[in-house]
N, C-alpha and C positions, 0 to 999 in steps of 0.2 A: 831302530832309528827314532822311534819316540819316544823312548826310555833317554836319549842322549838329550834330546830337545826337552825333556822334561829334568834333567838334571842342571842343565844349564841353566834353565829358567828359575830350578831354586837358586843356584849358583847367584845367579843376580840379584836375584830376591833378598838373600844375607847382604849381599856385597852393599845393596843400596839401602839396607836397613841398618848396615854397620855404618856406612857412609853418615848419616842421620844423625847415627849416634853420637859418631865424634864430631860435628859440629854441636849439638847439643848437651855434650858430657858436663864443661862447664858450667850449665844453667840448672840442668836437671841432676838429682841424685839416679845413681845406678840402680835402684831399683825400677824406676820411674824408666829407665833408657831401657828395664828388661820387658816393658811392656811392648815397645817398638819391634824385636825380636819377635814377640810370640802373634806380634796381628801379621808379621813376613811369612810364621807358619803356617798359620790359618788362610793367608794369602797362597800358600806352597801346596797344601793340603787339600786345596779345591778345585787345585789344577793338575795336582803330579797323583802317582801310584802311593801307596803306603807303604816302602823301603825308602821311596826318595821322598817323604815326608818326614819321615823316623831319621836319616841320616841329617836333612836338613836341623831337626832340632838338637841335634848331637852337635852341627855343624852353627849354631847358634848361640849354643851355650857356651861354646869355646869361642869366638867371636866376642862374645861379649864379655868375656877373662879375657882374652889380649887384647881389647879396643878401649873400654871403660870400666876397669877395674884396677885402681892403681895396686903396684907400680905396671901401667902400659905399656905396653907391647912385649910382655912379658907372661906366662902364665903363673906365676908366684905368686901369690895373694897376703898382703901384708896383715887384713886383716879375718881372720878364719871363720868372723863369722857369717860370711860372702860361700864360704863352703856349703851354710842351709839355703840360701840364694839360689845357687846353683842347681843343688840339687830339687828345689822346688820347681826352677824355671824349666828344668828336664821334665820334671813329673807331668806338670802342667801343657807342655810343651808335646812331649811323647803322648800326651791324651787328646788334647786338642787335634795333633794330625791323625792320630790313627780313630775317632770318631769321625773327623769330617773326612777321610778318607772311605769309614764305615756309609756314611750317608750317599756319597758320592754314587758307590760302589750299587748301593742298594738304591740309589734313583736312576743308574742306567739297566739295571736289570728289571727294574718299572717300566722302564722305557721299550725297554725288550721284549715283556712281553703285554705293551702296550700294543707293539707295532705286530707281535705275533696274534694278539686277540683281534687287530683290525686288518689283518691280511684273512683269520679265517671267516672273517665274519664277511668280508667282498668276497671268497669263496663261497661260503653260504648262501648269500644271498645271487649270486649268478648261477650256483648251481640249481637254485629253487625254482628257476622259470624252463628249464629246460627240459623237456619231454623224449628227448632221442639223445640216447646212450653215445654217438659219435657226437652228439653237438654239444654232450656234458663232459666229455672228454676234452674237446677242443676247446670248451673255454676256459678250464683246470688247464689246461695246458697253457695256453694266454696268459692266466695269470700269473701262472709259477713262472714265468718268464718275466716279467713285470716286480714283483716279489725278492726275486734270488737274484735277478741281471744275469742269468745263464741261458741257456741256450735249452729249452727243453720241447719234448716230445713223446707224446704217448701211445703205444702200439697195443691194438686191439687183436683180442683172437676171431680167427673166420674157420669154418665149420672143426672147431674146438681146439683150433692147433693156434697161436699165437703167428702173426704174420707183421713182416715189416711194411708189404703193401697197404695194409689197413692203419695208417696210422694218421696224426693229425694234425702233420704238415705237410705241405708237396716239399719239401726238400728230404735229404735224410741224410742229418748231421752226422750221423754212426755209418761207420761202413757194416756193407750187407753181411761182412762173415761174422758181425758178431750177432748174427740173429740166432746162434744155438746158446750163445749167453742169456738171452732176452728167456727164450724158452724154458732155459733150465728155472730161471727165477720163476718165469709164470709158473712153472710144473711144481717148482719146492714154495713156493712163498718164501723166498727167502732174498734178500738185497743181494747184488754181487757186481764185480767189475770195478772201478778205480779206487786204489787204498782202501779192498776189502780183502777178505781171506778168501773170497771165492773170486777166480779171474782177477789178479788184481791189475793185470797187464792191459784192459781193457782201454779203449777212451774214454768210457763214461760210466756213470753210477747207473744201477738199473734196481727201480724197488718196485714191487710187485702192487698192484692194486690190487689187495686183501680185503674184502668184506667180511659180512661175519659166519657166510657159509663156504665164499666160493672167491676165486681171484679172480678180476672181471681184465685183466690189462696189464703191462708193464709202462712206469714209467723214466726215461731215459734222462739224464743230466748231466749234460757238457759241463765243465770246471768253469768258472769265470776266472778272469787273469788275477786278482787277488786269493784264489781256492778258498774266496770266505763257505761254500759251500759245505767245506770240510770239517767247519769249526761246529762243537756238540749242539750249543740253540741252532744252528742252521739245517745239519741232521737232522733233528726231533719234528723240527716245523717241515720239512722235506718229506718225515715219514706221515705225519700227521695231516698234512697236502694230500701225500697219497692214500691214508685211510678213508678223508672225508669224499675224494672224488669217488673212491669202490662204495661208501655207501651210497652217494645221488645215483650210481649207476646202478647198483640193487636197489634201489626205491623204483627207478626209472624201470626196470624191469618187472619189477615186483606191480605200481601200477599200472603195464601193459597189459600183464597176466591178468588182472584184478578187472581190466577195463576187457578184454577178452573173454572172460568167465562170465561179465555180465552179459555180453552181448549173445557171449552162447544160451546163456538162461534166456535174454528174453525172446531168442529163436526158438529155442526149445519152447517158451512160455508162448508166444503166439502159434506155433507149430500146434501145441494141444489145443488151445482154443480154435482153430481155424477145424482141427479134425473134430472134437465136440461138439461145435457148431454147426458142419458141414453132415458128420454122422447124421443128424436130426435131421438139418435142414435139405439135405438131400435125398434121406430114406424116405420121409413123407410124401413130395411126389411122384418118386418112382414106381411106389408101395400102389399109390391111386392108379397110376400109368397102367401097371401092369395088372392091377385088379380089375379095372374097367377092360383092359384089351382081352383078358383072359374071359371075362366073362363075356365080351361081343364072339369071340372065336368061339368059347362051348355050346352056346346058349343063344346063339342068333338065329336059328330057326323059332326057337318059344319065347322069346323078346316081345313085349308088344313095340311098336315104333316109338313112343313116346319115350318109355323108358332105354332104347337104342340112343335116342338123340340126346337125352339125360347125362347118360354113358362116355357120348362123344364129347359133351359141352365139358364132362370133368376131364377127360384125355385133352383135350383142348387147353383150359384154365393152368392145366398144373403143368401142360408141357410151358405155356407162356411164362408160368411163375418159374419153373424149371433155367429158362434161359434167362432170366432176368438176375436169378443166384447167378449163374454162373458168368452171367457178362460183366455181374456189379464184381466178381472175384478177378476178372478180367483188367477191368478199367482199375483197379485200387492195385493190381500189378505193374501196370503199365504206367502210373503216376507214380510210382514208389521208383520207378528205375527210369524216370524221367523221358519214356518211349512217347510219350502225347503231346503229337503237333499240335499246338489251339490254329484254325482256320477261320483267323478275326475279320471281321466286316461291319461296315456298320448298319443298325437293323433297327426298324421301330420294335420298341417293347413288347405294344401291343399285338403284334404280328406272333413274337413268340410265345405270351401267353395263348393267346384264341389258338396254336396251334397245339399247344399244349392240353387245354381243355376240350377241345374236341377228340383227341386221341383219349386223353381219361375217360369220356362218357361211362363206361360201365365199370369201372373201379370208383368211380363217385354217383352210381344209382341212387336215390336216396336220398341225396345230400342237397341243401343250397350252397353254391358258390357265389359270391359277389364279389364283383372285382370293383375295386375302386385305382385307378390311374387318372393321375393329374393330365390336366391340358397343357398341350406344350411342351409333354416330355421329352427332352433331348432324344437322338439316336443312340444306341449303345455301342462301340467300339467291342465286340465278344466274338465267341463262337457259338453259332445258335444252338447248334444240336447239342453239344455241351451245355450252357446256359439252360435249354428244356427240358436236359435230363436235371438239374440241380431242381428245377421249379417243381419235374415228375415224381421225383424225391420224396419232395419235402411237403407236397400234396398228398403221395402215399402214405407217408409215414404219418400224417396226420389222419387220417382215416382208419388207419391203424390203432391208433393210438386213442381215438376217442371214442364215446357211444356214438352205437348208430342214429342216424338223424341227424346229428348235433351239423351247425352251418360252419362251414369254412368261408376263409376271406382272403384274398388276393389284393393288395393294394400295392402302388408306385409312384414314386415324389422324387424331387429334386431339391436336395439340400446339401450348400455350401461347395457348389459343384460336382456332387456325387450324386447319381443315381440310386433310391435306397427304395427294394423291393422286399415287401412285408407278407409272409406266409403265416394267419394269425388263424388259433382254433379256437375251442370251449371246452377241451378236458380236461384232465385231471391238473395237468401241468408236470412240468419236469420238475421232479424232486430239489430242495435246496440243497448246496453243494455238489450237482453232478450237471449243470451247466455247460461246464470245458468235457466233461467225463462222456458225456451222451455222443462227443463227434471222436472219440477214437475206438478204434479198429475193432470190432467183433464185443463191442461193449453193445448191451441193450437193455433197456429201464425195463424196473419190476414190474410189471404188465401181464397180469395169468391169461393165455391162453392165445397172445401175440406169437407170430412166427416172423423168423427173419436170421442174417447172418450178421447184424450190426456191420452194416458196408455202406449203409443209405449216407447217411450224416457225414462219414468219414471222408466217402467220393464228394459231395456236394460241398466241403471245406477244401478237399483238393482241388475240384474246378474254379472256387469263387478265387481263392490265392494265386492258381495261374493266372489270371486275370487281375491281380494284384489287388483285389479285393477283399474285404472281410466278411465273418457271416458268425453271429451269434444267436444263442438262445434267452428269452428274456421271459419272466413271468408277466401275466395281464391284470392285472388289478382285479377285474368280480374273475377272476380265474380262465386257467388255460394257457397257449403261449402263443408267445410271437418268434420266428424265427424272420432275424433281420440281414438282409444282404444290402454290404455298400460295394457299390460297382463306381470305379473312376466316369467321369460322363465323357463327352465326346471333343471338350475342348480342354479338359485336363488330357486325356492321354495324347492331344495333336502335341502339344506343349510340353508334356515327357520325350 
């Protein structure tokens, strides 16, 4: 049908350039009328094939031997030298359409695979945000729908066998018997079904999703009512659709695996730390426990009393350090899997400090503590006994952490509506660079002859965050540190 409408159109194109002619034969010499002809080719040539460009200038040159060439309307030629004429205006003529036919030709195959570069590149770029192997299927399926104007659908395999339920439309354009087509393709890599050698009695084309190890899917393509589908550029982009969707979906697996692997390292990598830490930090007490019980049981008749109550004070200390391991391994469990109700109220601060410092009495023998809290401090919106174990903490770990003697300070202020409580020492300081590093999990600064599970800091950043607060580490100018807690105050959280 376009071949006819393209032949007519030359058809016209002579007719109304011989038209032309013979009203101007008169005026102009016939060479000058052969120019007329060859812009009708160049006209003919940019719109038709190259057989109906090539006939139109056959169909030109003779037009213009029986229109203005005397004797007219005749092909006789009185004078012969009208024979170089003609066969120039052929030459010229047959070059003309079959180049501009050439460029034609080669500006819709620009065009072709203009629109094939910018079909894979919206494939590309849709398939690069998708993280689930069905939801990078279904949007290659979207598009090749949008792309081809057919009707398409992609069937995924479930526990290794190819399955029509698993696929990624609720409709299902194929009927269910050709699901042992679908398989065969998953199982061979190989295309089959409409105007192929394999099934060709099928409804649909079925090409395999091939990556480069493994076939991850079949995918299925209804004909569109023109069967452009069938034509070779539509194939190629068809099969090339379905290579690019099997690789997003081996990437997509490939970083599951990759994101899986890590996650088992770093279970496996806190698993060792937790048991190297716990090895130490649990044989030591127990070692005491059971040295001190052992020796009150063999040796408690030749005891003097002093050294009995010695004996008891370490049974004592290391059972309390005992439970404190094991309650801080507790409470960093029970925040990791989101088990900790906070039981908020609101409380003056200094209620929870003086409660806190009185139960330290004897973990801070030795020491001055000054508390400095402002006048006026708001009430705090927390949970106390969380809130005084974060203060217990970070009291401990400072005592820990510096010489003996050295003063600690407790101070509390109100700025920019936050409540901001200040746990400041005199030691050494935390190293630069291990700031963020000192509040995670079973991490503990190079300190000889410090004990601990690295749980203090980690718990005390989980309690300040449940409470939507912050807590960092900061150096002190003549040295030592400050650990800063911003707590929301009491008319910011009414107002949350």
């Amino acid at each position: 049908m376009r071949s006819i409408r393209e032949a007519l159109l030359a058809a016209a194109i002579v007719a109304f350039a011989t038209f032309v002619s013979v009203l101007l034969r008169d005026a102009l010499a016939p060479t000058n009328l052969a120019m007329i002809y060859l812009g009708g080719v160049v006209a003919i040539a940019a719109r038709s094939s190259r057989w109906i460009s090539v006939a139109a200038s056959f169909l030109s040159v003779a037009a213009f031997d029986f229109f203005c060439v005397p004797p007219y309307l005749t092909f006789a030629v009185s004078d012969y030298q009208y024979v170089f004429t003609f066969a120039g205006m052929l030459v010229v003529a047959l070059v003309i359409s079959t180049q501009t036919a050439r460029l034609r030709d080669h500006a819709a195959h620009a065009a072709v695979r203009e629109a094939r570069t910018e079909a894979l590149y919206r494939l590309s770029s849709r398939l690069a945000g998708e993280t689930r192997v069905f939801e990078a299927a279904r949007a290659a399926a979207t598009l090749a729908e949008e792309v081809f104007g057919a009707r398409v659908v992609m069937f995924l395999p479930e526990d290794g066998k190819l399955s029509f339920r698993r696929r990624t439309s609720d409709l299902l354009p194929v009927p269910p018997s050709e699901e042992s087509i679908a398989q065969w393709v998953f199982d061979h890599g190989h295309k089959a079904g409409l105007r192929t050698d394999a099934h060709p009695d099928a409804s649909a084309l079925y090409l395999p999703l091939r990556g480069a190890r493994n076939t991850f899917g079949v995918l299925a393509v209804l004909p569109d009512p023109q069967n452009r589908i069938f034509l070779p550029e539509q194939q190629q982009l068809l099969e090339v659709f379905a290579g690019q969707t099997a690789l997003a979906i081996e990437r997509t697996l490939s970083q599951r695996s990759a994101e899986e692997t890590r996650v088992h390292m770093q279970t496996e990598q806190m698993r060792s730390s937790l048991l190297s830490a716990m090895s130490h930090d649990l044989r030591t007490p127990l070692a005491s426990i059971t040295g001190a019980a052992s020796t009150l049981r063999s040796q408690s008749d030749r005891l003097p009393l002093e050294t009995k109550q010695e004996l008891l004070d370490s049974i004592s200390d290391e059972s309390d350090r005992l439970s404190r391991l094991v309650g801080n391994l507790l409470d960093m469990t029970k925040f990791e899997s989101g088990g900790v109700e906070l039981r908020r109220d609101l409380y003056p601060l200094e209620e929870i400090v003086g409660t806190v410092l009185q139960r330290m009495e004897p973990q801070l023998e030795g020491r001055a503590v000054s508390t400095d809290l402002a006048d006026n401090l708001p009430m705090v919106f927390v949970d106390d006994v969380l809130l005084g174990q974060v203060l217990w903490n970070l009291l401990e770990n400072a005592a820990k952490y510096t010489p003996p003697g050295t003063p600690l300070e407790l101070a509390a202020s109100e700025q920019a509506g936050s409540v901001i409580i200040e746990v400041r020492d005199r030691g050494p300081g935390v190293p630069a660079g291990e700031e963020e590093r000192i509040f995670e999990k079973f991490y503990r600064g190079k300190s000889d002859g410090v004990r601990g599970a690295g749980l203090g800091l980690p718990i005390c950043r989980a309690i300040v965050e449940a409470h939507r607060g912050t807590i960092q580490a900061l150096a002190r100018e003549d040295g030592g540190t400050t650990f800063r807690i911003s707590l929301p105050s009491e008319s910011k959280m009414a107002s949350a």
